[in-house]
MARMARRO-661709 format. One record per residue (C-alpha): residue in one letter; x negated, y negated, z negated. Coordinates in steps of 0.001 Angstrom, whole numbers. Each point is the difference from the previous one (the first is absolute). Layout:
<nodes>
<node><residuo>a</residuo><x>X</x><y>Y</y><z>Z</z></node>
...
</nodes>
This chain:
<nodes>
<node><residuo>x</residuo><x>-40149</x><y>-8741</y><z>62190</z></node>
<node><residuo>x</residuo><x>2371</x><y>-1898</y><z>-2782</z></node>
<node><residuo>x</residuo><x>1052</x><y>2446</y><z>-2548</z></node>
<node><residuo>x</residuo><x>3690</x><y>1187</y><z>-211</z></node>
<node><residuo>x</residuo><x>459</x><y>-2194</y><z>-2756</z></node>
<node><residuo>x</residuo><x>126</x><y>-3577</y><z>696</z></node>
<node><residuo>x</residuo><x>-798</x><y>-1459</y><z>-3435</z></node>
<node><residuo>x</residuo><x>-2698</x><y>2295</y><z>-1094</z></node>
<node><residuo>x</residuo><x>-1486</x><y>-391</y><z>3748</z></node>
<node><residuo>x</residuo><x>-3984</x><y>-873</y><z>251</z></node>
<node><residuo>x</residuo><x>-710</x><y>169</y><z>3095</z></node>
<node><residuo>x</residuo><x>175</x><y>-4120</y><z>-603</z></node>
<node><residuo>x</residuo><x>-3416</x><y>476</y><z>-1581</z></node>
<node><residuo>x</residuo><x>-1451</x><y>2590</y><z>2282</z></node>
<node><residuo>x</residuo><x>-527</x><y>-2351</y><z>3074</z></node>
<node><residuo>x</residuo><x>-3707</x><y>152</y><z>68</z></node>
<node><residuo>x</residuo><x>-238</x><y>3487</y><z>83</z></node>
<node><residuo>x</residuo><x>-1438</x><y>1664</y><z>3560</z></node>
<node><residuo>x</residuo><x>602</x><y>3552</y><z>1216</z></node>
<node><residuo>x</residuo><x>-4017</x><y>1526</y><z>-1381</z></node>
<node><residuo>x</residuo><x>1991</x><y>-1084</y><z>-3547</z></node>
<node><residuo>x</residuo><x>3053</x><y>1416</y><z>606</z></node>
<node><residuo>x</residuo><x>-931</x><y>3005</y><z>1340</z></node>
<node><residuo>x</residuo><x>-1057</x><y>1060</y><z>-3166</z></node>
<node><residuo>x</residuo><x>3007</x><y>-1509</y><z>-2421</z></node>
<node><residuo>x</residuo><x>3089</x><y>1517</y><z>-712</z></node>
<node><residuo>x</residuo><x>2528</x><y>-1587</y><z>-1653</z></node>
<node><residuo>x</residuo><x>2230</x><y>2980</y><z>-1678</z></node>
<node><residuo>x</residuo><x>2892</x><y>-2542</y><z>-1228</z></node>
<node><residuo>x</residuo><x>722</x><y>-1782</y><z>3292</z></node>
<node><residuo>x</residuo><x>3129</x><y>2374</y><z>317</z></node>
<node><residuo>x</residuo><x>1696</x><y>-276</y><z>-3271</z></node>
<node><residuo>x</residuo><x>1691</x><y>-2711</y><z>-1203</z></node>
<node><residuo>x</residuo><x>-642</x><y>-957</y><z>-3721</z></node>
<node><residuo>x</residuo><x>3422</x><y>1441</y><z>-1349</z></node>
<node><residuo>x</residuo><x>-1804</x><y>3456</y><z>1462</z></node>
<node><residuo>x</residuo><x>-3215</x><y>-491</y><z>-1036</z></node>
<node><residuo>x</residuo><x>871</x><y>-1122</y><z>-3870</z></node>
<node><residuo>x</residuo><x>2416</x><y>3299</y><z>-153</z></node>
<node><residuo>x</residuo><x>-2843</x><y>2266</y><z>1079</z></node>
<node><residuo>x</residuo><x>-2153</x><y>-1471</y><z>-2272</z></node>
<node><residuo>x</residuo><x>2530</x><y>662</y><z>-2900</z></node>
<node><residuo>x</residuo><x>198</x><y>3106</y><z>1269</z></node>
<node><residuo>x</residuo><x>-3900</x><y>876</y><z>-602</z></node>
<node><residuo>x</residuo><x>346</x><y>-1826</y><z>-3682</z></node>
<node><residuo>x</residuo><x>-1850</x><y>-2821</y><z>1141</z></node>
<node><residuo>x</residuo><x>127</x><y>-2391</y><z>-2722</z></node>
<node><residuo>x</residuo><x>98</x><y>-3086</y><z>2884</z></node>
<node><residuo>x</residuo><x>3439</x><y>1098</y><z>1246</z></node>
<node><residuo>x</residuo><x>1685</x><y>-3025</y><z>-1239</z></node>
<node><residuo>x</residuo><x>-2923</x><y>-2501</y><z>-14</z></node>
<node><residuo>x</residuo><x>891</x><y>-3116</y><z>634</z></node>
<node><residuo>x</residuo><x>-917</x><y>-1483</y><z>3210</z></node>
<node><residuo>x</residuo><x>-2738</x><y>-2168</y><z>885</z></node>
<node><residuo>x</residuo><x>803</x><y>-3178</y><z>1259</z></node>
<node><residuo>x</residuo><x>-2560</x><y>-2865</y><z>1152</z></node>
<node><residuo>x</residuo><x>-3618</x><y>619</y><z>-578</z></node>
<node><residuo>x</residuo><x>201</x><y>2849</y><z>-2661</z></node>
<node><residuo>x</residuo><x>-3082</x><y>-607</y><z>-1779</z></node>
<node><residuo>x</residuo><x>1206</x><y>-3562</y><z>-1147</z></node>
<node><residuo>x</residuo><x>1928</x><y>1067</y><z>-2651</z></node>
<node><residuo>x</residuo><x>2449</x><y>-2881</y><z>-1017</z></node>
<node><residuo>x</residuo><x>313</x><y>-1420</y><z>3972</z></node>
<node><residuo>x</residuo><x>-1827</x><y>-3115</y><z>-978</z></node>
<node><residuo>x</residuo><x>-3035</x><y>271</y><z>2528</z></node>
<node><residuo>x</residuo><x>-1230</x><y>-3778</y><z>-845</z></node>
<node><residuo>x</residuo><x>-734</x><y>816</y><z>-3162</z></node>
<node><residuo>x</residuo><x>-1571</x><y>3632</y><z>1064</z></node>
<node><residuo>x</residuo><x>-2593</x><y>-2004</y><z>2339</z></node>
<node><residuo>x</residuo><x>-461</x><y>-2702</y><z>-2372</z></node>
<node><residuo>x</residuo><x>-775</x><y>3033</y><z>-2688</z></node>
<node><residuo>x</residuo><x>-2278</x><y>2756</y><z>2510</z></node>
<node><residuo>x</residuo><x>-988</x><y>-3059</y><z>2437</z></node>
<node><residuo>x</residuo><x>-410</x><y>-3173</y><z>-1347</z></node>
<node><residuo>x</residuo><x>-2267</x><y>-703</y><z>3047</z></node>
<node><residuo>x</residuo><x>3185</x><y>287</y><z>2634</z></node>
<node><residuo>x</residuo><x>2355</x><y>-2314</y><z>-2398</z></node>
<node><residuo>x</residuo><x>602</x><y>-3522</y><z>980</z></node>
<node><residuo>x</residuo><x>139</x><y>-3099</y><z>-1752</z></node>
<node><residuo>x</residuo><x>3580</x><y>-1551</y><z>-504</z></node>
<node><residuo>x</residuo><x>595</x><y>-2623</y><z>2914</z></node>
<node><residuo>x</residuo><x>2418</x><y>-1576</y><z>2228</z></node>
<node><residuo>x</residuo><x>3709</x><y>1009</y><z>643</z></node>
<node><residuo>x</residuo><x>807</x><y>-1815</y><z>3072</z></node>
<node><residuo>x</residuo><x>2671</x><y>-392</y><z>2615</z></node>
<node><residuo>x</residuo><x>133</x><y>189</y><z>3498</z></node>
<node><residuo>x</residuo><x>-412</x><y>-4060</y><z>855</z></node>
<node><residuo>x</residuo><x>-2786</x><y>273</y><z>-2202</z></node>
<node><residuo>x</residuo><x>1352</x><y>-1310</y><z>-2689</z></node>
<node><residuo>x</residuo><x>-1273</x><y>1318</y><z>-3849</z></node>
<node><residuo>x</residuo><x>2378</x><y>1794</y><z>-2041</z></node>
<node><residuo>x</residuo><x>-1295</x><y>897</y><z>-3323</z></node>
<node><residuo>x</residuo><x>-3237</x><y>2319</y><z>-779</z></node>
<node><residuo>x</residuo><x>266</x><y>3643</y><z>190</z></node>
<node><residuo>x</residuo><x>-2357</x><y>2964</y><z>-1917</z></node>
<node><residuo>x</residuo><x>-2347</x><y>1293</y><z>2887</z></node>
<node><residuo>x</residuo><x>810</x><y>1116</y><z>3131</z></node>
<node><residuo>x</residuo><x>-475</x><y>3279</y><z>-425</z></node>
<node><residuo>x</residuo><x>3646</x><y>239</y><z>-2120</z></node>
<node><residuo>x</residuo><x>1568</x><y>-587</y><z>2889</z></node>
<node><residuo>x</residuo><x>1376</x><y>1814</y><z>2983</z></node>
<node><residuo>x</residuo><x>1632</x><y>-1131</y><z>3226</z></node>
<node><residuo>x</residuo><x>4023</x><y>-94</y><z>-605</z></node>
<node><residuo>x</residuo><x>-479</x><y>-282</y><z>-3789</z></node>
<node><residuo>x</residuo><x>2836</x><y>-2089</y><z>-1787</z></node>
<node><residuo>x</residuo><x>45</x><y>1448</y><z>-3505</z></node>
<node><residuo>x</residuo><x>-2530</x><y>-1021</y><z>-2371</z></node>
<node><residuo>x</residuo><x>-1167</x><y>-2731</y><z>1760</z></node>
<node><residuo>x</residuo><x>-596</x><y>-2404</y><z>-3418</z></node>
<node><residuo>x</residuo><x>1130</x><y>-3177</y><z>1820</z></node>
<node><residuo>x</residuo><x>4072</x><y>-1016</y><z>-12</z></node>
<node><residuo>x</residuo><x>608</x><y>-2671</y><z>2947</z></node>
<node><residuo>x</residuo><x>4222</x><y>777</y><z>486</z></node>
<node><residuo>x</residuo><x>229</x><y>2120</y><z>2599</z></node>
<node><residuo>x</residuo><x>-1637</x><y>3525</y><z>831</z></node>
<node><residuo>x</residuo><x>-2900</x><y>-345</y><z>1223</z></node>
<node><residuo>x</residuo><x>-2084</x><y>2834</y><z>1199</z></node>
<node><residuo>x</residuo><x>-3915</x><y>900</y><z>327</z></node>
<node><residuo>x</residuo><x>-864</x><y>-577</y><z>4006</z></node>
<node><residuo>x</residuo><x>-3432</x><y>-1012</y><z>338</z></node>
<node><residuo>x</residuo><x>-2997</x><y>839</y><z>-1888</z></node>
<node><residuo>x</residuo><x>-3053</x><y>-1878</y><z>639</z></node>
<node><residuo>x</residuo><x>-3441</x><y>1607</y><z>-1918</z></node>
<node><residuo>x</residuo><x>-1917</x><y>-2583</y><z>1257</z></node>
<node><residuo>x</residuo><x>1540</x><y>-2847</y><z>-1623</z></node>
<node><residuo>x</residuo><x>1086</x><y>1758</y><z>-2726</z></node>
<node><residuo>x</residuo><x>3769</x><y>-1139</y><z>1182</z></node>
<node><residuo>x</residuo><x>3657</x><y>2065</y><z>176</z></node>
<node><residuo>x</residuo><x>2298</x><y>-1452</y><z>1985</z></node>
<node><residuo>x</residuo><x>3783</x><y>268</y><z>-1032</z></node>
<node><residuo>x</residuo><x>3201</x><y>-379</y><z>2755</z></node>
<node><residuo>x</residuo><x>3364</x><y>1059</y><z>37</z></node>
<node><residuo>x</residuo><x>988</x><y>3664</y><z>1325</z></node>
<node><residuo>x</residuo><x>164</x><y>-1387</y><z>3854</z></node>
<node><residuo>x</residuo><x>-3565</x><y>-701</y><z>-1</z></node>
<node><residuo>x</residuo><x>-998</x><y>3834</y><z>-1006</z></node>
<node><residuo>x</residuo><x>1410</x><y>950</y><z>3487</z></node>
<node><residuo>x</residuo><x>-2229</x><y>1133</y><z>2896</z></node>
<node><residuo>x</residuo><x>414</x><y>853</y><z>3418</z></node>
<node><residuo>x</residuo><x>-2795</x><y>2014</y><z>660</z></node>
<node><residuo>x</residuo><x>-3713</x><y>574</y><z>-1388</z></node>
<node><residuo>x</residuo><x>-3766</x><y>534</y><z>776</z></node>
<node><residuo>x</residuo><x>-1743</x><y>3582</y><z>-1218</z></node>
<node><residuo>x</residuo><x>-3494</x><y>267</y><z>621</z></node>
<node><residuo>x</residuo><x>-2417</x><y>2762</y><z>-776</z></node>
<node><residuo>x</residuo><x>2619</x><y>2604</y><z>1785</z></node>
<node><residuo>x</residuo><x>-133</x><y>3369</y><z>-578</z></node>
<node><residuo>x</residuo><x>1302</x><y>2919</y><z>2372</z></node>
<node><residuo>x</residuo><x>508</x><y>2723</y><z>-1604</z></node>
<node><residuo>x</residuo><x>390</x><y>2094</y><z>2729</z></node>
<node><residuo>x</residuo><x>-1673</x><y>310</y><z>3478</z></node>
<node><residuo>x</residuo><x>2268</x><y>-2563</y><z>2607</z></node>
<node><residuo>x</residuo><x>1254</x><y>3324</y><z>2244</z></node>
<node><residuo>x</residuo><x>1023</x><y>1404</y><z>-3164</z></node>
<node><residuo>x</residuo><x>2906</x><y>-2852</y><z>-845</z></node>
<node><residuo>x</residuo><x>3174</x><y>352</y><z>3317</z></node>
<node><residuo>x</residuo><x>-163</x><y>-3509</y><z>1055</z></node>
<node><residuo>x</residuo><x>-2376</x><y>-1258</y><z>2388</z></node>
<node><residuo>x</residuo><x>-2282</x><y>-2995</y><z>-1688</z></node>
<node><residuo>x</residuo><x>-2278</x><y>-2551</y><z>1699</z></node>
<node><residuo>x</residuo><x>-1428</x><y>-3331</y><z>-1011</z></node>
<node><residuo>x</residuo><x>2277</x><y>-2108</y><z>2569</z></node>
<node><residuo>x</residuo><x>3076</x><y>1882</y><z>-1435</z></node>
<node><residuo>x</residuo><x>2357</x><y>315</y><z>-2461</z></node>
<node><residuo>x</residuo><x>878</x><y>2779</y><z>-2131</z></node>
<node><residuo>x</residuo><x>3177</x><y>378</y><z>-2385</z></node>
<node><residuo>x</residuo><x>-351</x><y>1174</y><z>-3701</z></node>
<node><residuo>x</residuo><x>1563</x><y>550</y><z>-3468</z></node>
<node><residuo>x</residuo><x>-2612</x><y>-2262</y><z>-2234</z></node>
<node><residuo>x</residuo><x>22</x><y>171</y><z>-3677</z></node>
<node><residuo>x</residuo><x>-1467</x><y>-3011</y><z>-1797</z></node>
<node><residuo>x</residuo><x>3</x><y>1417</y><z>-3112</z></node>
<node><residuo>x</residuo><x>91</x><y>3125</y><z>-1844</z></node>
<node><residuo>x</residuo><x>3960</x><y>-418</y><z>-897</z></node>
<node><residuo>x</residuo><x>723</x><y>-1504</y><z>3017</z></node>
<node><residuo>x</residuo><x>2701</x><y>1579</y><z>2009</z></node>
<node><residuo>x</residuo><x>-1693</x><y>-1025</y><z>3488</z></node>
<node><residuo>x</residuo><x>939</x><y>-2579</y><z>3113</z></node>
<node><residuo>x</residuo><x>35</x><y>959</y><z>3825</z></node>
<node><residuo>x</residuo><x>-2624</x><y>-2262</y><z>1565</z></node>
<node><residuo>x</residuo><x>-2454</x><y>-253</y><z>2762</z></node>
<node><residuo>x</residuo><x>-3573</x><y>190</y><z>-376</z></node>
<node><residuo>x</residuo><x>-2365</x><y>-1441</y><z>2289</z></node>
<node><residuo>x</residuo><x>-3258</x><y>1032</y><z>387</z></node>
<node><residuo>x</residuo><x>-3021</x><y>-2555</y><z>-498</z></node>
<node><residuo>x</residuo><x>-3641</x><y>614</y><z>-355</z></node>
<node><residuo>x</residuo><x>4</x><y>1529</y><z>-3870</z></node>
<node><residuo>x</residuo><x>3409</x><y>-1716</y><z>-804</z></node>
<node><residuo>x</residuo><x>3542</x><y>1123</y><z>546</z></node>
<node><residuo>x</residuo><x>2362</x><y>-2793</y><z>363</z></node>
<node><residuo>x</residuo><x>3094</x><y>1325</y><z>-1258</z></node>
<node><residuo>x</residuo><x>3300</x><y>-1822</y><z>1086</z></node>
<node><residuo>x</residuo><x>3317</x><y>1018</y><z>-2452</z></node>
<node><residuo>x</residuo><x>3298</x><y>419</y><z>1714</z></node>
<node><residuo>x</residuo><x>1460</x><y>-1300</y><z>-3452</z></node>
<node><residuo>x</residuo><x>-2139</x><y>-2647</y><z>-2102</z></node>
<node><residuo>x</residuo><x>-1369</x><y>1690</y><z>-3178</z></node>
<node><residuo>x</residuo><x>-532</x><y>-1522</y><z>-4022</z></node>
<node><residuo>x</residuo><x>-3215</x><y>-374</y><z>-1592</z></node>
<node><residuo>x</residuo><x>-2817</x><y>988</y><z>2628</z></node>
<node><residuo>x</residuo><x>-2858</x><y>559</y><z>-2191</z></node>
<node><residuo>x</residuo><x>-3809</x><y>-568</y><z>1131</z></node>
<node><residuo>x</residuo><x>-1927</x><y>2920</y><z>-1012</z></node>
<node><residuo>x</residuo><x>2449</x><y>2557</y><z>252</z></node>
<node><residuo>x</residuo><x>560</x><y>2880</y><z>2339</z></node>
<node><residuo>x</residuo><x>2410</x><y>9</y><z>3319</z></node>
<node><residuo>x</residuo><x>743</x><y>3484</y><z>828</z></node>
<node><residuo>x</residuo><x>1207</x><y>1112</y><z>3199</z></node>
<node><residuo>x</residuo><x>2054</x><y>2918</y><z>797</z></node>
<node><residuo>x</residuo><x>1931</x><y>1418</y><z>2560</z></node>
<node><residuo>x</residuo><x>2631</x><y>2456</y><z>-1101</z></node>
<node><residuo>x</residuo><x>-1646</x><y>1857</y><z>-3099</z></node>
<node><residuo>x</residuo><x>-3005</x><y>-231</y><z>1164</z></node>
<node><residuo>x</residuo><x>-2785</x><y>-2798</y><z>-1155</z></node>
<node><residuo>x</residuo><x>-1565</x><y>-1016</y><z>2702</z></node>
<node><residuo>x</residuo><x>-3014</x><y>-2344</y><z>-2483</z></node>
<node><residuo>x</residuo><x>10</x><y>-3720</y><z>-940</z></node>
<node><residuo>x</residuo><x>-1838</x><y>-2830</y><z>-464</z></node>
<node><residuo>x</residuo><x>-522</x><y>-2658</y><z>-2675</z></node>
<node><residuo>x</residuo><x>2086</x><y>-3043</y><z>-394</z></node>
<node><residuo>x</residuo><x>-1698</x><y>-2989</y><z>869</z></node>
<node><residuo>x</residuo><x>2828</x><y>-2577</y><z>401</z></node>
<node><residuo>x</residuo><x>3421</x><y>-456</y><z>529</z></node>
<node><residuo>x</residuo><x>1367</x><y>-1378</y><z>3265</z></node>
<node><residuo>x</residuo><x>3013</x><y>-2467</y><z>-717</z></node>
</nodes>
């Protein structure tokens, strides 16, 4: 189930868990929301009471995670290379592909006039290609490797391979969620928005839910224009 707090919710991250796990977790904070859980906390004279949230990946400490693989794992960096647009056509040169993301439009080192964001990234030839917001937009995507996280007569709508099934999907951990369909394939969802969605990201989770509770997920192979 999501927790009662929608911000500090993880259940985003807990897709691939199965009910032998569960059946032995608890997750004592699920109720509260942080407000609650920070005055308890000041209550017991917990030093942490006013911490400062974590935000991002909390172990890179100044944000910059180029420069934290290019420090820990030199091995994973890539060599500077190709911006391009969509036609093809070569931009300027940009630092590695792995200090980009999907939807980026800060930081990008290249000015060309207009706002341009990050909507291709292409290991393989080392290239990121660059578009204006309109070309972020999906209509649906591809997860593969799906996870259920709970047995099918468990979940109170009826699911087969020839038919559709309606769900909240989150496509990332702040993400709010879209209504779409999901249809079944042979280890792929193909997952059809009932509003197009920004910055579909290769690699990352799609979550399903329905209600509160998360049903599993899948990884993102592709985005469906």
């Amino acid at each position: 189930m999501r927790g009662v707090d929608p911000k500090k919710d993880q259940s985003y991250f807990l897709w691939g868990l199965n009910q032998k796990e569960l059946a032995r977790l608890k997750f004592p904070l699920g109720n509260f929301r942080k407000e609650k859980v920070r005055k308890i906390a000041k209550e017991l004279g917990l030093k942490t009471h006013s911490k400062r949230d974590s935000q991002e990946l909390c172990f890179v400490g100044d944000g910059d995670h180029a420069h934290f693989l290019e420090e820990h794992f030199p091995e994973s960096a890539f060599p500077s290379g190709d911006f391009m647009d969509a036609s093809g056509k070569k931009l300027g040169r940009h630092h590695g592909v792995h200090a980009y993301t999907i939807g980026q439009r800060k930081r990008l080192g290249i000015s060309l006039g207009s706002r341009r964001y990050v909507v291709r990234l292409d290991a393989g030839k080392n290239e990121v290609t660059l578009g204006d917001r309109d070309a972020l937009k999906a209509q649906g995507l591809i997860a593969k490797d799906v996870h259920w996280i709970s047995p099918r007569s468990m979940v109170h709508s009826p699911w087969s391979i020839v038919h559709s099934h309606s769900s909240l999907v989150k496509i990332r951990s702040t993400h709010t969620g879209v209504m779409a369909q999901l249809e079944e394939m042979e280890n792929e969802i193909k997952v059809s928005f009932e509003k197009s969605q920004d910055a579909i990201t290769p690699g990352q989770a799609a979550v399903f839910y329905q209600d509160d509770v998360c049903l599993g997920g899948g990884w993102i192979e592709r985005a469906l224009v």
